[in-house]
Legacy VTK file of the C-alpha trace (Angstrom):
# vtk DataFile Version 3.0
C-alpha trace
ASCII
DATASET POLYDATA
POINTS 93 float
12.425 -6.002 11.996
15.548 -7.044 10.260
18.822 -6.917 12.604
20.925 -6.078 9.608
19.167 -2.745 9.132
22.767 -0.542 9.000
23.248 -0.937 5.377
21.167 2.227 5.377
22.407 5.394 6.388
19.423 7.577 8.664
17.551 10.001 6.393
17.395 13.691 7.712
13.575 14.298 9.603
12.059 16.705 7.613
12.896 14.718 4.556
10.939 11.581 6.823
8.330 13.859 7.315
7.760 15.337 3.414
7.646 11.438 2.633
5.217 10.134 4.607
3.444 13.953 3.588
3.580 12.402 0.051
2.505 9.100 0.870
-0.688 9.684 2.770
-1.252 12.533 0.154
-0.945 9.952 -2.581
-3.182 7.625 -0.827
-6.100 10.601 -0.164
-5.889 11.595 -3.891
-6.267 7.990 -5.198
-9.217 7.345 -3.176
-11.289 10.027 -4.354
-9.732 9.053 -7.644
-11.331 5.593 -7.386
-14.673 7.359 -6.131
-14.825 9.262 -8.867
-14.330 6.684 -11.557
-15.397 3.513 -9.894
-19.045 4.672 -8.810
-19.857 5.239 -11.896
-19.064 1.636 -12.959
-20.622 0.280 -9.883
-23.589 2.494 -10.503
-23.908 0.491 -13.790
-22.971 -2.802 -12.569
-25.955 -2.820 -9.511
-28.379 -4.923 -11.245
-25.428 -8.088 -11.335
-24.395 -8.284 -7.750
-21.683 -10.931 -8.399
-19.631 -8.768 -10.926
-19.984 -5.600 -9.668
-17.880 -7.947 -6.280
-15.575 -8.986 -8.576
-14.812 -5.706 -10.140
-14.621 -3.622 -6.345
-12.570 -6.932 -4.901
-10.208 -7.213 -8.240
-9.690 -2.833 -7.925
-9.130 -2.837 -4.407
-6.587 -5.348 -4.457
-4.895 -4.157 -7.304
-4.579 -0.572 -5.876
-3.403 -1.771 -2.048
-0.492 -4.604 -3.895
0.466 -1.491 -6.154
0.591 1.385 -2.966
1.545 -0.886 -0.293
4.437 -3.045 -2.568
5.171 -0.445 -4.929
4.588 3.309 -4.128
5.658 3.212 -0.419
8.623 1.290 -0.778
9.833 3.549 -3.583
9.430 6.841 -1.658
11.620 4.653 0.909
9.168 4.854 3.509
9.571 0.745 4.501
11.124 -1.720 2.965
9.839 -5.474 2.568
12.141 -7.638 3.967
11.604 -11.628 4.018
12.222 -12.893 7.774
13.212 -16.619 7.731
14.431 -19.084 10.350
15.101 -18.448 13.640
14.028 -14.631 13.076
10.128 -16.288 12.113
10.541 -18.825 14.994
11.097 -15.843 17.432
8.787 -13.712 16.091
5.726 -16.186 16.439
4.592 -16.014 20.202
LINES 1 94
93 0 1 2 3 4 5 6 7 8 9 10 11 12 13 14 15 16 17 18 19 20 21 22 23 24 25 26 27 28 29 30 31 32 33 34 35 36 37 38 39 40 41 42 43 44 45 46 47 48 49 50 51 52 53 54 55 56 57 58 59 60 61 62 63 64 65 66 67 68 69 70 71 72 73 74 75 76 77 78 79 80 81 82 83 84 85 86 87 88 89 90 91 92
């Protein structure tokens, strides 16, 4: 973690708690979302093995970079904070 983390005042607990509510609510919904409209395309894309990879490795990483770099950070859940120089060094063991 970041030493300099007091630029941010502490959020009230129940308003923690609704937030991470929201986020692994978010998260449930948009995998049945991607069951329900991916199978379908996989379903179709069985008899060509290599695309139908391509198409579940190109969805899957789209949806984690947009949830784990977009939606969590902006229900302020984390924040992604670079950690260079001696912080890295220390943090390797």
């Amino acid at each position: 973690m970041n030493a300099n983390h007091t630029s941010r005042s502490p959020r009230p607990y129940p308003l923690t708690v609704l937030l991470f509510s929201i986020g692994y609510l978010s998260f449930c919904l948009c995998k049945w979302v991607f069951v329900l409209v991916a199978a379908p395309v996989l379903l179709v894309l069985t008899p060509f093995p290599g695309v139908r990879y391509q198409f579940l490795q190109a969805t899957l990483r789209g949806f984690l970079t947009v949830f784990a770099r977009g939606w969590l950070p902006a229900l302020g859940l984390y924040r992604i904070v670079e950690v260079s120089g001696l912080e890295r060094a220390l943090a390797v063991p």
